[in-house]
MARMI-854487 format. One record per atom (N, C-alpha, C): x, y, z. Coordinates in nm, 3 decimals. Each point is the difference from the previous one (the first is absolute). Layout:
BEGIN
X | Y | Z
X | Y | Z $
...
END
This chain:
BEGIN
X | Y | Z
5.164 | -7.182 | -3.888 $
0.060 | 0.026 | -0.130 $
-0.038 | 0.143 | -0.041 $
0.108 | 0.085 | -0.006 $
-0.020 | 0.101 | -0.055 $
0.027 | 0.035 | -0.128 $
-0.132 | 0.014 | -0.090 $
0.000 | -0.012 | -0.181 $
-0.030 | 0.184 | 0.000 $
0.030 | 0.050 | -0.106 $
0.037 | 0.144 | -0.023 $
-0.098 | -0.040 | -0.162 $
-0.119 | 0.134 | 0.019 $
-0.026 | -0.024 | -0.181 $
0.054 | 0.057 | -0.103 $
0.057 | -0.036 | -0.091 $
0.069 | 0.080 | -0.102 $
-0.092 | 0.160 | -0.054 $
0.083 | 0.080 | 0.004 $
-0.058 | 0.160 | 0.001 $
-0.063 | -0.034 | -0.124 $
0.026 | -0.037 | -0.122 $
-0.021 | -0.002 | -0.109 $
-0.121 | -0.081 | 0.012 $
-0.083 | -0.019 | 0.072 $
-0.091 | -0.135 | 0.015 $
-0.124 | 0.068 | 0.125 $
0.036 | 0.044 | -0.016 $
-0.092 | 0.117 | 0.109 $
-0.045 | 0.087 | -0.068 $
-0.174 | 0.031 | 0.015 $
-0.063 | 0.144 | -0.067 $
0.065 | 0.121 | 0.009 $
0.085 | 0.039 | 0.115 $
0.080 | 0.114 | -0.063 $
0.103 | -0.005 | -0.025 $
0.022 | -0.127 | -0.060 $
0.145 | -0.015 | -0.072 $
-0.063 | -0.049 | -0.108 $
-0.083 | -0.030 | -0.053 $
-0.055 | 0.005 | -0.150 $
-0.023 | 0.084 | -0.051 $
-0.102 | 0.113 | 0.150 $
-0.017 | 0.138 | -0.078 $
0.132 | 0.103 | -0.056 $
0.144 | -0.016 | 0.109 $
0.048 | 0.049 | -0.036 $
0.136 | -0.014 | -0.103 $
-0.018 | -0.135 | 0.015 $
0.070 | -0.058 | -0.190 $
-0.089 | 0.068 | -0.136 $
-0.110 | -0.046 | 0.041 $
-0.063 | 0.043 | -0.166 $
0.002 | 0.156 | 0.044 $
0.003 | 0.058 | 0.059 $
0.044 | 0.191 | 0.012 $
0.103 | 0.027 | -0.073 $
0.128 | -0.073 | 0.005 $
0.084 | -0.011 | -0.050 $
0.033 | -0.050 | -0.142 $
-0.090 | -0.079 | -0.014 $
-0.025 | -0.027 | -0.177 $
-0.025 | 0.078 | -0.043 $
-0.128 | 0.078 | 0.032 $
-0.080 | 0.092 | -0.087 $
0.084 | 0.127 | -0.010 $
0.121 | 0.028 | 0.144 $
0.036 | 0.081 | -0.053 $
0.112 | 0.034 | -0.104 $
0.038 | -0.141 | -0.022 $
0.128 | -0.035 | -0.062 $
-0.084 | 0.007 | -0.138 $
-0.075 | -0.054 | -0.029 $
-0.082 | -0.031 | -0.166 $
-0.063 | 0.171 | -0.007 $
-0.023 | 0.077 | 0.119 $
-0.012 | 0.108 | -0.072 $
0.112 | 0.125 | -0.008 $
0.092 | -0.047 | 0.070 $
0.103 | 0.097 | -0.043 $
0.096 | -0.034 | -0.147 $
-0.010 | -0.124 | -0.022 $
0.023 | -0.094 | -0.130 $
-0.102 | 0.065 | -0.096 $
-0.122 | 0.026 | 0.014 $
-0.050 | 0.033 | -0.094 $
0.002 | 0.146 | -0.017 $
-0.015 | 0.086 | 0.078 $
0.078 | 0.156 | -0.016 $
0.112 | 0.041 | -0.063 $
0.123 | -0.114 | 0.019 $
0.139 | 0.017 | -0.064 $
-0.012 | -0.009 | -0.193 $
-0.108 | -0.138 | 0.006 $
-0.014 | -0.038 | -0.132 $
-0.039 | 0.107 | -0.061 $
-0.109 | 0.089 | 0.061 $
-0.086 | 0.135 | -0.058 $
0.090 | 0.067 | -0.004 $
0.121 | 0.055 | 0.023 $
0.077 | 0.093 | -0.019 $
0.089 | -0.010 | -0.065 $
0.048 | -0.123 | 0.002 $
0.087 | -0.073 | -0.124 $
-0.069 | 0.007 | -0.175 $
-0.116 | -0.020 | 0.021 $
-0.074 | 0.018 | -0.149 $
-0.058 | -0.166 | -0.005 $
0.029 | -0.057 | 0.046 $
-0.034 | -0.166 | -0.019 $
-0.144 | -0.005 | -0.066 $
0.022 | -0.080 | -0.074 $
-0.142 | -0.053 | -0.083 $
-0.054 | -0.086 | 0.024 $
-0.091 | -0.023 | 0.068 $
-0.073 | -0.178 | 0.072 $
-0.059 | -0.079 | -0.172 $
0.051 | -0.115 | -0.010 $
-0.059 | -0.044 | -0.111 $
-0.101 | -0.041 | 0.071 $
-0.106 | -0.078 | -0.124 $
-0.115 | -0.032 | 0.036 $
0.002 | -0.109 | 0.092 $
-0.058 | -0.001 | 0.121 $
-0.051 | -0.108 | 0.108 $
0.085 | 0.042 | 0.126 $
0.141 | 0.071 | -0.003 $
0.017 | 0.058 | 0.087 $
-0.062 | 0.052 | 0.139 $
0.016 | -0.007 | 0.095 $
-0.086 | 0.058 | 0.119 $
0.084 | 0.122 | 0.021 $
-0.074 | 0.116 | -0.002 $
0.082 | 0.122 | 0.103 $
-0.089 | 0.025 | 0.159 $
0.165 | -0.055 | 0.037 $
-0.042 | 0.000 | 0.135 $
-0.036 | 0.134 | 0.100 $
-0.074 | 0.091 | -0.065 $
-0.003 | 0.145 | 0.057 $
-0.097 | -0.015 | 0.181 $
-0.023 | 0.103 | 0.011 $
-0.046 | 0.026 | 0.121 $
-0.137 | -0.125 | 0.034 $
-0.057 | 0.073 | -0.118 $
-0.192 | -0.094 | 0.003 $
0.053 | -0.130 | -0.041 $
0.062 | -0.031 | -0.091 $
0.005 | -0.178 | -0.005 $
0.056 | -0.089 | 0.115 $
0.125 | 0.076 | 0.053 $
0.028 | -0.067 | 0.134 $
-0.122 | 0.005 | 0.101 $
-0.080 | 0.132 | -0.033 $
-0.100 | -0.055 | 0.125 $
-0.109 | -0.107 | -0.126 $
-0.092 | 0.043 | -0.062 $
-0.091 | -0.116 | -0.054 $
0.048 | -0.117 | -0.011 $
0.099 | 0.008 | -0.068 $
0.023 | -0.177 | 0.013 $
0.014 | -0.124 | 0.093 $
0.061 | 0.082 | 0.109 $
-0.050 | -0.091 | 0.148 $
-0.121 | -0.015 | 0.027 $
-0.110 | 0.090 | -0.035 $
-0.111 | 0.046 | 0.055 $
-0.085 | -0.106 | -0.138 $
0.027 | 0.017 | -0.096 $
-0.059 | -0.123 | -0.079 $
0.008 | -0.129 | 0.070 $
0.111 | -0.092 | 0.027 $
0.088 | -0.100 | -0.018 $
-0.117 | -0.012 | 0.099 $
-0.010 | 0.073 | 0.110 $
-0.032 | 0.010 | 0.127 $
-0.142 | -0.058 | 0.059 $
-0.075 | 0.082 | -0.128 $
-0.175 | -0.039 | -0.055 $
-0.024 | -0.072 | -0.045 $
0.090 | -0.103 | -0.090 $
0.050 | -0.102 | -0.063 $
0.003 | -0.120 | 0.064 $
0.081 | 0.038 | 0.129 $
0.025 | -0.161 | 0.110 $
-0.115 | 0.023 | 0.122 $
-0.106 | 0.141 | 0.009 $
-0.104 | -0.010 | 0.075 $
-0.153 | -0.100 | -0.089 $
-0.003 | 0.042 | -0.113 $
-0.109 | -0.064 | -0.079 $
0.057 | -0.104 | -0.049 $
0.093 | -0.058 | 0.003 $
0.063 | -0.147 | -0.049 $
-0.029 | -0.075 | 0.135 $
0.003 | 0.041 | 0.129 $
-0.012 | -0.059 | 0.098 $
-0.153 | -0.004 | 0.047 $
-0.104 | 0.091 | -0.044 $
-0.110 | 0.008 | -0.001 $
-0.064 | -0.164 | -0.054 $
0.036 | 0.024 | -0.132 $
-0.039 | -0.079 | -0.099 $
0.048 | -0.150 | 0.012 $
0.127 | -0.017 | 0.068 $
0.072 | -0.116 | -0.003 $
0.061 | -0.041 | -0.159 $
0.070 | 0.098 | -0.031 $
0.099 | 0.020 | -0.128 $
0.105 | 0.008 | 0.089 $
0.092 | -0.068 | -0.132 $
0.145 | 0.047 | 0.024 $
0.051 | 0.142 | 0.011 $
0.077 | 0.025 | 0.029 $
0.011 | 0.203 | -0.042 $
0.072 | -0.007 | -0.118 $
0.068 | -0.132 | -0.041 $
0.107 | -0.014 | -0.143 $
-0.081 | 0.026 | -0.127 $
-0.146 | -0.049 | 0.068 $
-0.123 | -0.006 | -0.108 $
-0.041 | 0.153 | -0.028 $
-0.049 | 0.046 | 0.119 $
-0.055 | 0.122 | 0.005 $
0.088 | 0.096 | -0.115 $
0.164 | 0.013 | 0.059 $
0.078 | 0.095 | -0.014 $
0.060 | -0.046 | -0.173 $
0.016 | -0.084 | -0.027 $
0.051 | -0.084 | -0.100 $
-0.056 | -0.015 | -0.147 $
-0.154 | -0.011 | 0.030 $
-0.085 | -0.025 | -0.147 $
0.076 | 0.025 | -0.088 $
-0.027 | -0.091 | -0.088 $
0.037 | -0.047 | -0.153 $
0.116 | -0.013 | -0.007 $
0.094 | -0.016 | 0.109 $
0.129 | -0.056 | -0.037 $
0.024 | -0.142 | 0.043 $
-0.102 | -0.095 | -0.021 $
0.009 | -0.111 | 0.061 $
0.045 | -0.109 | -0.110 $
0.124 | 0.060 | -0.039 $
0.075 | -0.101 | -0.088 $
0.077 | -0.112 | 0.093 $
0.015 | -0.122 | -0.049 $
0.072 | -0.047 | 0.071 $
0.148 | 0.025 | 0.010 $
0.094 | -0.004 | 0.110 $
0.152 | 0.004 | -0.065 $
0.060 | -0.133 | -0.069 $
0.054 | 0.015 | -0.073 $
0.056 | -0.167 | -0.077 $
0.093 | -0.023 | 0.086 $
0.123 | 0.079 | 0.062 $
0.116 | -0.064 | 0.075 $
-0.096 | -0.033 | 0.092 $
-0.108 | 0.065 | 0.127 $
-0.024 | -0.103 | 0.103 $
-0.106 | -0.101 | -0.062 $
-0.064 | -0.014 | -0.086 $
-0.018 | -0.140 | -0.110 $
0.071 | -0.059 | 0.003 $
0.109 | -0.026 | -0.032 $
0.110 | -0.099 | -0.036 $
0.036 | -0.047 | 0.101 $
-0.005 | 0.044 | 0.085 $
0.112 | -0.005 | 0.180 $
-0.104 | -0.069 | 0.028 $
-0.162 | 0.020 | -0.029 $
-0.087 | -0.076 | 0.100 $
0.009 | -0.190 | 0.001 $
0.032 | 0.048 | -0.180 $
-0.040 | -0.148 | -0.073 $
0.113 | -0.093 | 0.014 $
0.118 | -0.019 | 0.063 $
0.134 | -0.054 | -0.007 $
-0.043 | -0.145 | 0.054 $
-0.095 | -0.020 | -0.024 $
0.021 | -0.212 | 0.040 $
-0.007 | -0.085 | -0.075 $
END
């Protein structure tokens, strides 16, 4: 049986999808800068350094969550551990 792995599913087809994000979110965010765009508050600008830190957080995030034996939802997530009411409701249907 000959199985083929999907490119997208392979380390350099991960590396070179998210290449492609970052460069899409930062040419998106260059256009916005020249346009005049105003980020309201909570906004992310996706400039050069946030496309790189923020992987590089997320990253330190799912190494010491795995250290520890945390979730990374935990790690990365704090204080938003509201419940959702729609998957509440969906749970409770009997």
């Amino acid at each position: 049986m000959n199985v083929q792995a999907n490119p997208s599913t392979t380390r350099p087809g991960r590396s070179r999808v998210g290449a492609q994000v970052r460069r899409h979110l930062v040419r998106d965010y260059h256009r916005r800068l020249a346009a005049g765009y105003v980020w309201a508050e909570g906004d992310v600008a996706w400039s050069e350094r946030n496309t790189a830190l923020y992987p590089a957080i997320c990253s330190l995030a799912g190494v010491v969550a795995g250290a520890f034996g945390v979730g990374g939802g935990v790690v990365k997530a704090r204080g938003t551990c509201t419940p959702n009411p729609t998957l509440t409701s969906m749970s409770h249907t009997g």
